[in-house]
VOBA-1610 file (N, C-alpha, C; in pm, whole numbers, padded with zeros to 5 digits, always signed):
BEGIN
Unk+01883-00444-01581Unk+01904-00544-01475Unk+01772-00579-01407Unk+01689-00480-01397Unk+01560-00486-01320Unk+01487-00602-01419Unk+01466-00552-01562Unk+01382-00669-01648Unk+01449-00825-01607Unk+01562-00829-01589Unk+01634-00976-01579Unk+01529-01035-01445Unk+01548-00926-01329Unk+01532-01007-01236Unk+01382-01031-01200Unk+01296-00933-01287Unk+01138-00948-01314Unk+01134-01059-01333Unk+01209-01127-01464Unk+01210-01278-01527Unk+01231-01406-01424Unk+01313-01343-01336Unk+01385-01451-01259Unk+01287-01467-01149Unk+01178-01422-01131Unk+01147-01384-00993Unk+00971-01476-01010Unk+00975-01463-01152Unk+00880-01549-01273Unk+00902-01669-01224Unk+00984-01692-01275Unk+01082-01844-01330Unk+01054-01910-01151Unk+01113-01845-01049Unk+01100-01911-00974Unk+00972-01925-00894Unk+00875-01850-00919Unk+00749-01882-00889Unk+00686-01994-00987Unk+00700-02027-01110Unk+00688-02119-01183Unk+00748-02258-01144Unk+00824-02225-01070Unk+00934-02360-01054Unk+00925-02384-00871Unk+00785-02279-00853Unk+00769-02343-00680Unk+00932-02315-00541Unk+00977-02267-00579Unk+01099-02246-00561Unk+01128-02139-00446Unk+01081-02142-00318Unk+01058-02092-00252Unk+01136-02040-00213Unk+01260-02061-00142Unk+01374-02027-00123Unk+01445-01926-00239Unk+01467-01956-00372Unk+01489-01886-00475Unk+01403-01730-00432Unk+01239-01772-00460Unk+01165-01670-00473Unk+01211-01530-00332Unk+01218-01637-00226Unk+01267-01499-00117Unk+01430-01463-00187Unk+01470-01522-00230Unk+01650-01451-00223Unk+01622-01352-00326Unk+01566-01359-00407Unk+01539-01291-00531Unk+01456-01109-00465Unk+01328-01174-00390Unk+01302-01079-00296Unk+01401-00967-00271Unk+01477-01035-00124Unk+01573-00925-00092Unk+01700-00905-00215Unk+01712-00954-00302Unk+01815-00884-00406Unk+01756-00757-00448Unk+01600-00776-00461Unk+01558-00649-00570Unk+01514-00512-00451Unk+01509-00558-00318Unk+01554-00462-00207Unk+01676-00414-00189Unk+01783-00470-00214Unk+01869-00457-00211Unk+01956-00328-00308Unk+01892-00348-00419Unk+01901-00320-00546Unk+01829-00166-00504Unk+01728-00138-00469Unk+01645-00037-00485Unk+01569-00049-00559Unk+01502-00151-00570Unk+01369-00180-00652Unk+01285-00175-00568Unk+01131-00069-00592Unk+01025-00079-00545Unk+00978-00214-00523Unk+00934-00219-00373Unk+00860-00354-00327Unk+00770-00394-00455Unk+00656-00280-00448Unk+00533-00285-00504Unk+00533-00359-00651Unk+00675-00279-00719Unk+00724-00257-00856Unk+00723-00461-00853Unk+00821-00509-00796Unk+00875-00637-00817Unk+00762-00742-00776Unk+00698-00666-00707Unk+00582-00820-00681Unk+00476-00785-00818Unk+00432-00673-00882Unk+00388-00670-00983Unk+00458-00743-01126Unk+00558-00685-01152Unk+00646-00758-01235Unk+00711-00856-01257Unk+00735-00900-01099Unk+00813-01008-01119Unk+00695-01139-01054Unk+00684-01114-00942Unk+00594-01317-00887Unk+00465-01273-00931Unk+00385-01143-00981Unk+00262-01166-00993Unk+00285-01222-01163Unk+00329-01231-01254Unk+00384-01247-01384Unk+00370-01372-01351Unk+00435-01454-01258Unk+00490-01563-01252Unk+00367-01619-01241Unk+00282-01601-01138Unk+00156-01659-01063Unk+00023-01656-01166Unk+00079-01584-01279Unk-00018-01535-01355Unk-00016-01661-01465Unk+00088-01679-01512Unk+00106-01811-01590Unk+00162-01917-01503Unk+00141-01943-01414Unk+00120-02083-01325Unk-00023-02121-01350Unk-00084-01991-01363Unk-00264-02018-01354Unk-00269-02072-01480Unk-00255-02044-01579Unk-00252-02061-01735Unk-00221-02198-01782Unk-00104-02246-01704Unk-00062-02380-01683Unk-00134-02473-01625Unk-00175-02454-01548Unk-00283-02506-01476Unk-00439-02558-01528Unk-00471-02460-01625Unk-00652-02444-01678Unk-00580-02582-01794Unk-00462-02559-01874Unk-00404-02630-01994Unk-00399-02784-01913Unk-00356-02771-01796Unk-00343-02928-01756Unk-00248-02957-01726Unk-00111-02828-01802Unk+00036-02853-01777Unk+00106-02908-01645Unk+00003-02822-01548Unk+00072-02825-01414Unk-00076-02909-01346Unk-00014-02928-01217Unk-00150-03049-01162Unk-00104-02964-01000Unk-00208-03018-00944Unk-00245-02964-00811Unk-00098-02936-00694Unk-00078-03060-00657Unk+00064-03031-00583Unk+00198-02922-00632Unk+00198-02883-00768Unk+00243-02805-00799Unk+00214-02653-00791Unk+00067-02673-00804Unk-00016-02523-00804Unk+00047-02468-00644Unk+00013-02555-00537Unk-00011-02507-00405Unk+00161-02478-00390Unk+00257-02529-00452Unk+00407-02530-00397Unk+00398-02363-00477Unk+00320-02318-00602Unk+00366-02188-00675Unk+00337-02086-00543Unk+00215-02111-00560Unk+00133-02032-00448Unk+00197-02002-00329Unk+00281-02086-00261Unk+00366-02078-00110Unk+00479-02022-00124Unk+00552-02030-00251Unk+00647-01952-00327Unk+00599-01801-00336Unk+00473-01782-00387Unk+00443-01648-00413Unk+00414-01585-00228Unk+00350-01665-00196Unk+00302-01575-00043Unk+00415-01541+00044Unk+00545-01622-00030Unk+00661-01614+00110Unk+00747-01488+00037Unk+00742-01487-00091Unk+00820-01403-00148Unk+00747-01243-00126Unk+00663-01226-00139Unk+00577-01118-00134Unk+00564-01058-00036Unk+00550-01171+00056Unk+00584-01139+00265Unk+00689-01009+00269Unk+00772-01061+00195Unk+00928-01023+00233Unk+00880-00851+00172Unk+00840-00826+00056Unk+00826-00712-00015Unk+00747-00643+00030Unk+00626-00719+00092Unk+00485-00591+00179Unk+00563-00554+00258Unk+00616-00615+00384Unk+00697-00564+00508Unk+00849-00459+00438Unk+00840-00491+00373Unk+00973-00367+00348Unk+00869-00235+00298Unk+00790-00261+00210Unk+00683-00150+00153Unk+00599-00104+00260Unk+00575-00140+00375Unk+00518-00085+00438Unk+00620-00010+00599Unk+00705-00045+00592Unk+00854+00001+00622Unk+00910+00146+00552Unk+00915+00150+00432Unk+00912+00231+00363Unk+00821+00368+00360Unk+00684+00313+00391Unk+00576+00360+00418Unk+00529+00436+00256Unk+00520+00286+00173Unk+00495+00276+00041Unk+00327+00267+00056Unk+00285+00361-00074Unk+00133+00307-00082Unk+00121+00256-00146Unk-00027+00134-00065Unk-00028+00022-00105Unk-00204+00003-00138Unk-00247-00049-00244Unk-00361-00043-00252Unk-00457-00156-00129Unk-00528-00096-00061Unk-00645-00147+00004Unk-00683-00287-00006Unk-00620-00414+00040Unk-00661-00518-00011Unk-00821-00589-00047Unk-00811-00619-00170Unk-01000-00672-00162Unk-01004-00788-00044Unk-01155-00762-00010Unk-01154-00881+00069Unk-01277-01017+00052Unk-01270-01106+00011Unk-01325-01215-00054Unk-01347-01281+00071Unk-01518-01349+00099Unk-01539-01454+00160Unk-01557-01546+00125Unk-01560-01663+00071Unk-01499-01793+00024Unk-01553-01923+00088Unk-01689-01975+00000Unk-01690-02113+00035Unk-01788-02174-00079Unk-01769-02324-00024Unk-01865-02435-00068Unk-02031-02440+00001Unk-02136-02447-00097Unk-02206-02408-00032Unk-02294-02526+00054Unk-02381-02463+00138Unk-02440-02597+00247Unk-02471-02719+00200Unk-02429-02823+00193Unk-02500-02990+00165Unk-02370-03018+00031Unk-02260-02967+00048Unk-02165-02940-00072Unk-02053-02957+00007Unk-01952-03097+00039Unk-01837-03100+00091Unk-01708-03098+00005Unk-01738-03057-00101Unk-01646-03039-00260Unk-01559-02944-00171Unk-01405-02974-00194Unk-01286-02886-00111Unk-01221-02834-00222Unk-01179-02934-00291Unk-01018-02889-00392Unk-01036-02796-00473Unk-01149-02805-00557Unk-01166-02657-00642Unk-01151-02511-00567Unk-01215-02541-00448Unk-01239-02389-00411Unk-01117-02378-00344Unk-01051-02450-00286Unk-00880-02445-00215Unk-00832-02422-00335Unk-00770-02460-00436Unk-00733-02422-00567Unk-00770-02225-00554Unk-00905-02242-00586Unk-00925-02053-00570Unk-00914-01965-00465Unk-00890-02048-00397Unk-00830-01940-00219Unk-00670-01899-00247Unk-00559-02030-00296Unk-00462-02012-00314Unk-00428-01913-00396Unk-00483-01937-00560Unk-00452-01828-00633Unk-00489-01712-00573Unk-00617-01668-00538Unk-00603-01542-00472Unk-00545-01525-00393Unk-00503-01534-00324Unk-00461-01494-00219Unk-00279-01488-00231Unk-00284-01558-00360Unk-00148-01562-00408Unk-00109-01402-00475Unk-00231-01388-00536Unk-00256-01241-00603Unk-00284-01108-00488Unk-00264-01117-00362Unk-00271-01054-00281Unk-00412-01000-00255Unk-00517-01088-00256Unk-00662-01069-00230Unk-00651-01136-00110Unk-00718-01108-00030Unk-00776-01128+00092Unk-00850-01222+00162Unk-00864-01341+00167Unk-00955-01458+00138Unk-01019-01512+00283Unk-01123-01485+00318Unk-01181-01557+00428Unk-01250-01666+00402Unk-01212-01783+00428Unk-01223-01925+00352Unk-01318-01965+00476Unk-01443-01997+00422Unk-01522-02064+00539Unk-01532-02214+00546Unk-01454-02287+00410Unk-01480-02407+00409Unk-01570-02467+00300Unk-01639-02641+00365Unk-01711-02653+00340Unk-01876-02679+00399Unk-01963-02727+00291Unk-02119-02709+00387Unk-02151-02553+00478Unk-02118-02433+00377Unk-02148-02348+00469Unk-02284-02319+00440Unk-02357-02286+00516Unk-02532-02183+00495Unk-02499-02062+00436Unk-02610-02022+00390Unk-02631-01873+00375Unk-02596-01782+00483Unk-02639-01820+00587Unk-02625-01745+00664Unk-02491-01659+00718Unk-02374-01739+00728Unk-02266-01780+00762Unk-02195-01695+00622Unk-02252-01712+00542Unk-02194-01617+00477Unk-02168-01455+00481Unk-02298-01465+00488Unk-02373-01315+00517Unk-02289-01234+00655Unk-02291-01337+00717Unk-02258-01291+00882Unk-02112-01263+00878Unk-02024-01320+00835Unk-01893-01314+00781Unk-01844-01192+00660Unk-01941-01177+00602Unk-01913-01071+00503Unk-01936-00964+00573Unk-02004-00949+00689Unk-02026-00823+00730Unk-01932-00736+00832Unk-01915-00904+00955Unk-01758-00859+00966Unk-01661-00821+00929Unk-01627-00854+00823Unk-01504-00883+00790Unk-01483-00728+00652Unk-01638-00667+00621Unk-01629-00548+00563Unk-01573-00601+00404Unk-01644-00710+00357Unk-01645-00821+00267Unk-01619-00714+00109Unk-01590-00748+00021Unk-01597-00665-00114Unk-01703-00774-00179Unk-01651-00902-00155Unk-01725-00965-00248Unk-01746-01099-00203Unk-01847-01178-00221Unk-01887-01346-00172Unk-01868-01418-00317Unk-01794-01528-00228Unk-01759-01644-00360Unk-01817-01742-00293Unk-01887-01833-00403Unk-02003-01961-00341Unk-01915-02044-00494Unk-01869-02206-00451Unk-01891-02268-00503Unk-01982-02379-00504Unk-01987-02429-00593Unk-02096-02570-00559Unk-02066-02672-00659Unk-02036-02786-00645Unk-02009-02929-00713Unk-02121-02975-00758Unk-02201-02947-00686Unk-02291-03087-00717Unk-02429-02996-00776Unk-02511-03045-00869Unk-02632-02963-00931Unk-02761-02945-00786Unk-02742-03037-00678Unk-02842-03006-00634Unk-02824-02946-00527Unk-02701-02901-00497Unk-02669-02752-00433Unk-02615-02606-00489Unk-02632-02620-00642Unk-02625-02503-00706Unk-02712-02414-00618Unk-02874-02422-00608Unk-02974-02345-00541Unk-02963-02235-00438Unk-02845-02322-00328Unk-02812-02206-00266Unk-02734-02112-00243Unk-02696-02091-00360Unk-02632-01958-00427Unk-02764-01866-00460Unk-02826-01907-00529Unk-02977-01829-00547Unk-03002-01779-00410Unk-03038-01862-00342Unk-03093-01831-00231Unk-03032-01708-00120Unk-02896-01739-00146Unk-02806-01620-00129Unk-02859-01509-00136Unk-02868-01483-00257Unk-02871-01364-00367Unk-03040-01320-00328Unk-03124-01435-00269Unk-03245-01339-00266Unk-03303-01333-00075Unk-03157-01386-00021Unk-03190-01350+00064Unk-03062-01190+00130Unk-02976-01172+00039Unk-02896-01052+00013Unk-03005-00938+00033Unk-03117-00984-00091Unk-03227-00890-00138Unk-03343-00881-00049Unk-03355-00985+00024Unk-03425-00946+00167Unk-03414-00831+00271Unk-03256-00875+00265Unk-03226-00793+00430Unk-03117-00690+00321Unk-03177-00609+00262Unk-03118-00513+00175Unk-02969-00492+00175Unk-02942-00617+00186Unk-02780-00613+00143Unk-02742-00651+00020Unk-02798-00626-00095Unk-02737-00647-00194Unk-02648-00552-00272Unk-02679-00417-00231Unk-02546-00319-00255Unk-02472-00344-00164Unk-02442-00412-00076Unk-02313-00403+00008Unk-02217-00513-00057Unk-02223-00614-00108Unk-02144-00712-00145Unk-02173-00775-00292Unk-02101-00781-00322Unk-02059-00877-00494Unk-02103-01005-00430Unk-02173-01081-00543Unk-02127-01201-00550Unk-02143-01286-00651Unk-01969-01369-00661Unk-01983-01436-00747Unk-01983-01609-00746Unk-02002-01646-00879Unk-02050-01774-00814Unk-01943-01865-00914Unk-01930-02000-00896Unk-01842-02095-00957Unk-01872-02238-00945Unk-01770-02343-00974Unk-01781-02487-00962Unk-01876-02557-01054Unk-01805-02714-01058Unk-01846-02774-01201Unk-01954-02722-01247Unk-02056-02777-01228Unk-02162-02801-01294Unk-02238-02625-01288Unk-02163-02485-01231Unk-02249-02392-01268Unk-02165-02330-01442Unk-02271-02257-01453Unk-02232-02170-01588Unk-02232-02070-01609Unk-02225-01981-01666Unk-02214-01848-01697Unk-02368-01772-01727Unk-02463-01918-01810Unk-02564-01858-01843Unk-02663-01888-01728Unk-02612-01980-01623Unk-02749-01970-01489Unk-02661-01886-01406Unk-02560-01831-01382Unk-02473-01717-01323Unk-02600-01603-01387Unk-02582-01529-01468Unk-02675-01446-01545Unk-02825-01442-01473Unk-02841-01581-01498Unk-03021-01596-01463Unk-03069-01578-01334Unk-02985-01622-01202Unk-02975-01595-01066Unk-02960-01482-01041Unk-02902-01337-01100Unk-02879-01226-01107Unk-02725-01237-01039Unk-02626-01292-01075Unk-02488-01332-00980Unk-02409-01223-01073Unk-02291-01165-00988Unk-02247-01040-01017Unk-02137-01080-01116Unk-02083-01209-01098Unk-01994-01327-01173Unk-01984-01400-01183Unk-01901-01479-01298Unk-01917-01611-01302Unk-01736-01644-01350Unk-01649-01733-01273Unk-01530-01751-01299Unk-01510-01950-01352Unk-01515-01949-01439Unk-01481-02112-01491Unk-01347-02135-01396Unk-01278-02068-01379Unk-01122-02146-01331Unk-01082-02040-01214Unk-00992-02064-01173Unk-00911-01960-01061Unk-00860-01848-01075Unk-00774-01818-01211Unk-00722-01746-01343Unk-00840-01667-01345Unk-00918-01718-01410Unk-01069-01609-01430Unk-01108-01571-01309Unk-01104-01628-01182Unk-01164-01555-01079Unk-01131-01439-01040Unk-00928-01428-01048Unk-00877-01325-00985Unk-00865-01188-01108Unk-00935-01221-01211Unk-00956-01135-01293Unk-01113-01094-01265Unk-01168-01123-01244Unk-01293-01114-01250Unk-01335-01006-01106Unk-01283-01080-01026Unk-01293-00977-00891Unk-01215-00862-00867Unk-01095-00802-00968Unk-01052-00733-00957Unk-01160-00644-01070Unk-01198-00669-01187Unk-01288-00581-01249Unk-01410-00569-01132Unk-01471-00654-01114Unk-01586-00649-01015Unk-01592-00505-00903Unk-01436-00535-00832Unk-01410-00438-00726Unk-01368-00260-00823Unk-01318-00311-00894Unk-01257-00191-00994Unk-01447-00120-01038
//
């Protein structure tokens, strides 16, 4: 019965289905299914090939964000019972998140706030046009795992570099990851900047920062 409702719990994170996704929630509470158990099996499954759908083209933006609100409302329901329970729960990563300065590019990196955070990562979204600085200052608060910089445009790729060697200034570069993204970067100037990652899509990000943190 549990595999059925793993499926179902899929299906309705696929299908944005918000309402579904909470009833499904408290059924598998109901049931005596581990919180932890059902958001693994069942909406992270789901959220996992929404992403998949997504990179293919299948699914388009207004759909992504309805999966995503599906997953955060359903999951709501399962942390608060798991932590009710007084279930252990792993340590959430915590990601600071932006576009970088002279760079007002939104949708990609909203796209990668959602999925994560859909995936139960932690996301401090600074926006867009942020500085270096602002990064830095935010990651430190906030006891950061890792900095995500996107950039649209080629002639603000740079300050992602600049990041990274001003990390290496003020000897914070063991304290924080960072990875980098958006159109026009790559994997092989990710590499060359010394960047801790490089995620083509959203899918790859929340894989990527979980090895990163792992």
């Amino acid at each position: 019965m549990s595999n059925e409702l793993f499926e179902k719990a899929a299906d309705a994170i696929c299908d944005a289905d918000v309402e579904r996704a909470e009833e499904l929630a408290q059924i598998a509470l109901d049931e005596g299914i581990a919180p932890l158990e059902m958001i693994e099996k069942g909406y992270t499954a789901g959220i996992n090939e929404v992403g998949r759908l997504f990179d293919r083209g299948e699914l388009f933006l207004p759909q992504l964000m309805g999966c995503a609100e599906a997953m955060k409302s359903a999951t709501a329901i399962l942390k608060e019972a798991a932590a009710e329970q007084g279930s252990e729960s792993e340590e959430s990563i915590k990601v600071v998140l932006g576009t970088v300065q002279g760079d007002v590019h939104d949708i990609g990196k909203g796209i990668v706030a959602s999925i994560l955070e859909a995936n139960g990562i932690e996301v401090h979204d600074l926006g867009t046009d942020v500085a270096v600085e602002d990064f830095i200052e935010t990651a430190k608060e906030v006891d950061a795992d890792i900095i995500g910089t996107s950039a649209l445009l080629t002639t603000t790729m740079g300050v992602s570099e600049e990041l990274l060697k001003t990390l290496d200034e003020e000897d914070l570069r063991g304290e924080f990851k960072v990875m980098v993204g958006g159109g026009p970067v790559t994997k092989r100037w990710a590499d060359k900047i010394g960047a801790d990652g490089y995620a083509e899509n959203a899918n790859e990000a929340v894989s990527k920062i979980k090895e990163l943190v792992d």
